[in-house]
NUZA-943314 format. One line per 4 residues: number of its first residue (from 1); their letters; for each residue x, y, z of C-alpha. Coordinates in Angstrom, 3 decimals. Each point is the difference from the previous one (the first is absolute). Last residue first. Layout:
BEGIN
NUM	A	X,Y,Z ~ ...
***
This chain:
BEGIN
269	XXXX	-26.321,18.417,-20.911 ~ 0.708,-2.022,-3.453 ~ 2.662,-2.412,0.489 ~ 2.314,-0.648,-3.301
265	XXXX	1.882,-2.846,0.017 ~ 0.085,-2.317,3.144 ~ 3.582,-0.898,-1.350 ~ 1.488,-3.342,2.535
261	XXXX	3.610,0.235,-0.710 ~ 2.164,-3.312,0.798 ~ 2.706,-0.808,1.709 ~ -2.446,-1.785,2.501
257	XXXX	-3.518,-0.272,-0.637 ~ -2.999,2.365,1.122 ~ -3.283,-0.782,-0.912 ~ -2.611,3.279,0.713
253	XXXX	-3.119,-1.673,1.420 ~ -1.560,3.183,1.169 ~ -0.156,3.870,-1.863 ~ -0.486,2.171,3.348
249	XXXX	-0.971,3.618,-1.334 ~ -0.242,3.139,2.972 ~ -2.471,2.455,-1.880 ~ 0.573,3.697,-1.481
245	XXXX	-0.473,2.936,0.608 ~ 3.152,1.050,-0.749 ~ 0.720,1.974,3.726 ~ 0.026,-3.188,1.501
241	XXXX	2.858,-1.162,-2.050 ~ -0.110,-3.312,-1.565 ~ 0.184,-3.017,1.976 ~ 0.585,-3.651,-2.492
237	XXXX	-0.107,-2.704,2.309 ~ 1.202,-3.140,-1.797 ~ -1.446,-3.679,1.406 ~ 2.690,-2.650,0.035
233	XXXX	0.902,-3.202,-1.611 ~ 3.003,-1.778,0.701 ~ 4.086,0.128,-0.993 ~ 1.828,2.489,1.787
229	XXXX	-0.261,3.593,-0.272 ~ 3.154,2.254,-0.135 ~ -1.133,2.502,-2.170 ~ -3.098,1.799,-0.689
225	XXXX	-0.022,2.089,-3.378 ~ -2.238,2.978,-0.784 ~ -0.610,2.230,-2.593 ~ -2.257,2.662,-0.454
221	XXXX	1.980,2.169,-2.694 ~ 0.690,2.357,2.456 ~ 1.320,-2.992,2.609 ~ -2.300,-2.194,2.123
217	XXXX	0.582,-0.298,3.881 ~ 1.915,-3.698,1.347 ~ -1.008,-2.144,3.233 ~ 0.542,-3.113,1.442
213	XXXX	-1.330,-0.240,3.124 ~ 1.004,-2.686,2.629 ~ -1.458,-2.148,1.980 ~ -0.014,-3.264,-2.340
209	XXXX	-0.002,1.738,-3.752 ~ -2.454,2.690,0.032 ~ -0.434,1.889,-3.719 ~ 0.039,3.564,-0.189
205	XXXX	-0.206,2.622,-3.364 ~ -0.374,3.692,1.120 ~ -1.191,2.735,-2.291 ~ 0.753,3.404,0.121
201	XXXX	-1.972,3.274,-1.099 ~ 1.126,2.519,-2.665 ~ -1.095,-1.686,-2.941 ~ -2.037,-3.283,0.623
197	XXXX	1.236,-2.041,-2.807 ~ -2.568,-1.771,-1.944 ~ 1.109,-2.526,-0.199 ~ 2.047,-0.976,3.286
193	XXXX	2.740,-2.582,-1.032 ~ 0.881,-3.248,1.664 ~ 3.187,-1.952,1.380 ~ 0.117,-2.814,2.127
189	XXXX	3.446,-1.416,0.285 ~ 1.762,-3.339,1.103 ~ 1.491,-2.335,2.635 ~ 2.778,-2.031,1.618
185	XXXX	1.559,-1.363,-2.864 ~ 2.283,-2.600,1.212 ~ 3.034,-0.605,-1.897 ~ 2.240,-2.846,0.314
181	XXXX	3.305,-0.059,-0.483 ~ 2.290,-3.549,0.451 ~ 3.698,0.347,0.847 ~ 2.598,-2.571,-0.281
177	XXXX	3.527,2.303,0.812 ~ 3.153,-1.045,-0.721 ~ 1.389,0.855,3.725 ~ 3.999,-1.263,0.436
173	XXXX	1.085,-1.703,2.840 ~ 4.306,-0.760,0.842 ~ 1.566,-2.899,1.175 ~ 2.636,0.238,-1.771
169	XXXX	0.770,-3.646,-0.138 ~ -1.062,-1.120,-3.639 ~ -3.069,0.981,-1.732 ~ -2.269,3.134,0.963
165	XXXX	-3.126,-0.634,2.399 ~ -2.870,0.707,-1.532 ~ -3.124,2.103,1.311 ~ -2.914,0.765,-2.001
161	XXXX	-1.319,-3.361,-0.482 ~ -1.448,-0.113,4.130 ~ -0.557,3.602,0.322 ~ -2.785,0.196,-2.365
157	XXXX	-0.505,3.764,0.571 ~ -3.182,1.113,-0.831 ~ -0.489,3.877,-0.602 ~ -3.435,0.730,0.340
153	XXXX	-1.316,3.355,-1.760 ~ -3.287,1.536,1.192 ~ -1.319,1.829,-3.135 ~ -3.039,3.019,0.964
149	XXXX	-2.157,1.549,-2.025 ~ -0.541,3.932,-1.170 ~ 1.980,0.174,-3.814 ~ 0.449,-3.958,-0.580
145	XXXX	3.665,-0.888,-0.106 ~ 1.525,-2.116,-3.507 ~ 1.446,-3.045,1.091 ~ 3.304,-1.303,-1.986
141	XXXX	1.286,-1.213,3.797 ~ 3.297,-1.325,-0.939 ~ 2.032,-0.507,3.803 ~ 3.262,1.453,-0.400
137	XXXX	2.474,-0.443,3.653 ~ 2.302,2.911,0.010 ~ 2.641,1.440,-2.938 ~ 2.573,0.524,2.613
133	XXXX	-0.726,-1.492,3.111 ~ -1.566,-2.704,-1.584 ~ 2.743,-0.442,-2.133 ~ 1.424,-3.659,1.182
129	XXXX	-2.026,-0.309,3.410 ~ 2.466,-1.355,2.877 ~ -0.992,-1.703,3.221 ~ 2.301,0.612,2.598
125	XXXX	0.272,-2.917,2.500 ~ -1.002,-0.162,3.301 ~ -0.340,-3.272,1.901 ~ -2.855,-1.556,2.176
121	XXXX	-0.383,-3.262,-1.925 ~ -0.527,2.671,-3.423 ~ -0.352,3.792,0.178 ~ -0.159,2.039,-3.073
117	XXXX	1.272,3.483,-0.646 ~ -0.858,3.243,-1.879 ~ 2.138,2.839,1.440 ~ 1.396,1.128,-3.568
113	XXXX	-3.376,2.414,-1.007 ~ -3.177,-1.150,-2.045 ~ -2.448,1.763,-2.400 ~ -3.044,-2.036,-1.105
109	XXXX	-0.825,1.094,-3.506 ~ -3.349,0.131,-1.401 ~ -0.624,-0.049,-3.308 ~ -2.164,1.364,-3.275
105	XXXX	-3.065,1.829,1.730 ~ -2.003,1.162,-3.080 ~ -2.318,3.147,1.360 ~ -0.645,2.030,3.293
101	XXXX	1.916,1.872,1.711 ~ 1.014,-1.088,3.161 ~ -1.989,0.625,3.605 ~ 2.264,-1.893,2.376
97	XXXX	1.012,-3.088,2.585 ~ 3.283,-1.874,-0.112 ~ 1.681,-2.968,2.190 ~ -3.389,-1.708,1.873
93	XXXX	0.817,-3.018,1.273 ~ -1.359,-3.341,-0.514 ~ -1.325,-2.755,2.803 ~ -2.401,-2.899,-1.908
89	XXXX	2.302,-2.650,1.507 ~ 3.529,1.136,-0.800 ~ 1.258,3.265,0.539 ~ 2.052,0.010,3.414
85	XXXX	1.903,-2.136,-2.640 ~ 0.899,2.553,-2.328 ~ 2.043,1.850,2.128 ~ -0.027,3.797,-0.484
81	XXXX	2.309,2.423,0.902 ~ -1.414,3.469,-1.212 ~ -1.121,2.715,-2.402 ~ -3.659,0.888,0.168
77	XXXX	-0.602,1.616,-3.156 ~ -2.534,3.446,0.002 ~ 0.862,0.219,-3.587 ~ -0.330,-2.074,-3.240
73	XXXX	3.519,0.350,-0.469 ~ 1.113,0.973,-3.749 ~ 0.859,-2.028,-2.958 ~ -0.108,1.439,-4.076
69	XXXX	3.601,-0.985,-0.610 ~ 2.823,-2.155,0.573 ~ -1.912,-3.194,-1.662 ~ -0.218,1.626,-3.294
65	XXXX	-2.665,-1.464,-1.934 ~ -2.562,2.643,0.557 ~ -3.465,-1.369,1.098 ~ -0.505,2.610,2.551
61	XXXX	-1.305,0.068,3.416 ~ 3.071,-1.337,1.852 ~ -0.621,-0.466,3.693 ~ 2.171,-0.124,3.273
57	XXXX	0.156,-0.942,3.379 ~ 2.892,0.846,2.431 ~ 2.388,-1.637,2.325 ~ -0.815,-2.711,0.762
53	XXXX	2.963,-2.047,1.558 ~ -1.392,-3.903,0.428 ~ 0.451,-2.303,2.152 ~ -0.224,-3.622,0.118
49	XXXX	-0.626,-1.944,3.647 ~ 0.402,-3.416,1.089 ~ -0.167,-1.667,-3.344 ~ -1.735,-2.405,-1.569
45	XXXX	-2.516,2.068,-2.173 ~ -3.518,0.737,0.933 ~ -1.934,2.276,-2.776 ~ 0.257,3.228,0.206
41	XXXX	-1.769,3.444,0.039 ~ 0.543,3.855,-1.080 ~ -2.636,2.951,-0.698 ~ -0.005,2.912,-2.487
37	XXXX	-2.739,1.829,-0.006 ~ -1.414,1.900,-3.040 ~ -2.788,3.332,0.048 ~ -0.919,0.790,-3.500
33	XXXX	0.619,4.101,-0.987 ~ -1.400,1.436,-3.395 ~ -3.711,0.729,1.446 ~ 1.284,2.771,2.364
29	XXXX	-1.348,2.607,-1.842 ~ -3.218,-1.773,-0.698 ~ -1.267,1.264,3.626 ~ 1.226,-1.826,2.526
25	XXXX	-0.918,-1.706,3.550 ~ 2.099,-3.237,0.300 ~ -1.208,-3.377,1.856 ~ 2.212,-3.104,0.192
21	XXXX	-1.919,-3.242,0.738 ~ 1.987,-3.526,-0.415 ~ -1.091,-3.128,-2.206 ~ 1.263,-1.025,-2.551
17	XXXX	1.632,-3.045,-2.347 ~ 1.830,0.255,-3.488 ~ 2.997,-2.165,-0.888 ~ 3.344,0.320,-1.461
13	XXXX	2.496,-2.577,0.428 ~ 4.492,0.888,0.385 ~ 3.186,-1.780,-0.273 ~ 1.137,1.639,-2.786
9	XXXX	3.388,1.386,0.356 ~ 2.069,-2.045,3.209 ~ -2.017,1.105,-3.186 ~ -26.705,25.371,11.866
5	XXXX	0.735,0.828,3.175 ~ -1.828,-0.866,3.027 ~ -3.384,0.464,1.439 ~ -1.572,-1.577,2.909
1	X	-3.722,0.986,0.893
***
């Protein structure tokens, strides 16, 4: 048996879809952490190629007003050279993975260097992006992170009305970004308390999601919390020590929905 641990400025839509299994192991110590992916897409543009200089991925959690403050990188970025249109047709690219704290998510700001370009009838041209490499590419989120679930972030890149072409001769291309966010909320949390607790002897919750194992042992107070499970229902194995005396429990029909918290209450043993 598997285990594993528990505008331009507003150009942007919000909307809630799922489905994508991420299983954590954890006591209620970790319950102040959500899991967020950042992912990038486009829609066809007419153009041979447009790149874009990524250079990092970051997110403001607080709802202060000044816009120089509050960001840090989500962590574990993938910086690179990306062109948008090897991400058309359903392809997207994953640019930041991590465990963040949990709570209000304000923004998330798209970081981007000076080697952006766009190719058009075979020819090169730089493609500039007024502040972006400054103050980065803001995308309002106002979404406030589950403790134990999962948010899969799509970036979509409407290449075609972001583009423009500046007046007169110059001949040069500057990026005012259309970009649509959607969230996906890939699952939720089972959590449960043992009453009465079984002092000095361990107790371990389990639900089976696909092949794997999800698995997380009860606290002092007889708490537990299962993270990472997407939306379904499942059967929850409670094992108590051996040495307690006491029975395996399997409460069935447990409904599990995403970015939510299912509470079994109190389970009596």
């Amino acid at each position: 048996m598997k285990r594993i641990k528990n505008y331009l400025l507003g150009f942007f839509t919000m909307s809630l879809m799922g489905l994508v299994l991420v299983g954590c192991e954890s006591n209620n110590d970790a319950s102040g952490t959500s899991t967020i992916m950042v992912r990038m897409t486009d829609a066809p543009g007419d153009y041979d190629e447009v790149n874009i200089d990524v250079k990092d991925v970051l997110m403001k959690t607080t709802t202060e007003t000044d816009d120089s403050e509050g960001w840090v990188s989500i962590g574990n970025v993938t910086p690179g050279m990306y062109n948008l249109l090897d991400l058309t047709g359903g392809v997207n690219v994953l640019l930041a993975d991590n465990v963040v704290p949990s709570g209000y998510l304000g923004q998330i700001r798209l970081l981007l260097g000076d080697n952006n370009t766009v190719v058009k009838d075979g020819v090169t041209y730089p493609l500039k992006t007024p502040s972006a490499q400054q103050s980065g590419l803001k995308l309002k989120i106002n979404q406030t992170l589950l403790a134990g679930a999962t948010y899969d972030f799509l970036l979509d890149f409407d290449v075609e009305h972001s583009i423009v072409v500046q007046a007169g001769t110059s001949g040069n291309y500057n990026l005012h970004p259309v970009i649509n966010v959607s969230t996906m909320v890939t699952s939720g949390v089972i959590k449960g308390v043992i009453d009465p607790v079984l002092v000095g002897f361990q107790v371990m919750a389990s639900v089976q999601v696909g092949d794997v194992t999800v698995t997380a042992y009860a606290n002092e107070e007889g708490m537990f919390q299962l993270n990472g499970i997407p939306a379904g229902t499942y059967s929850v194995t409670l094992t108590p020590d051996v040495a307690s005396g006491k029975e395996i429990k399997t409460i069935l029909d447990v409904v599990v929905t995403n970015g939510i918290v299912t509470d079994m209450g109190n389970i009596t043993l």
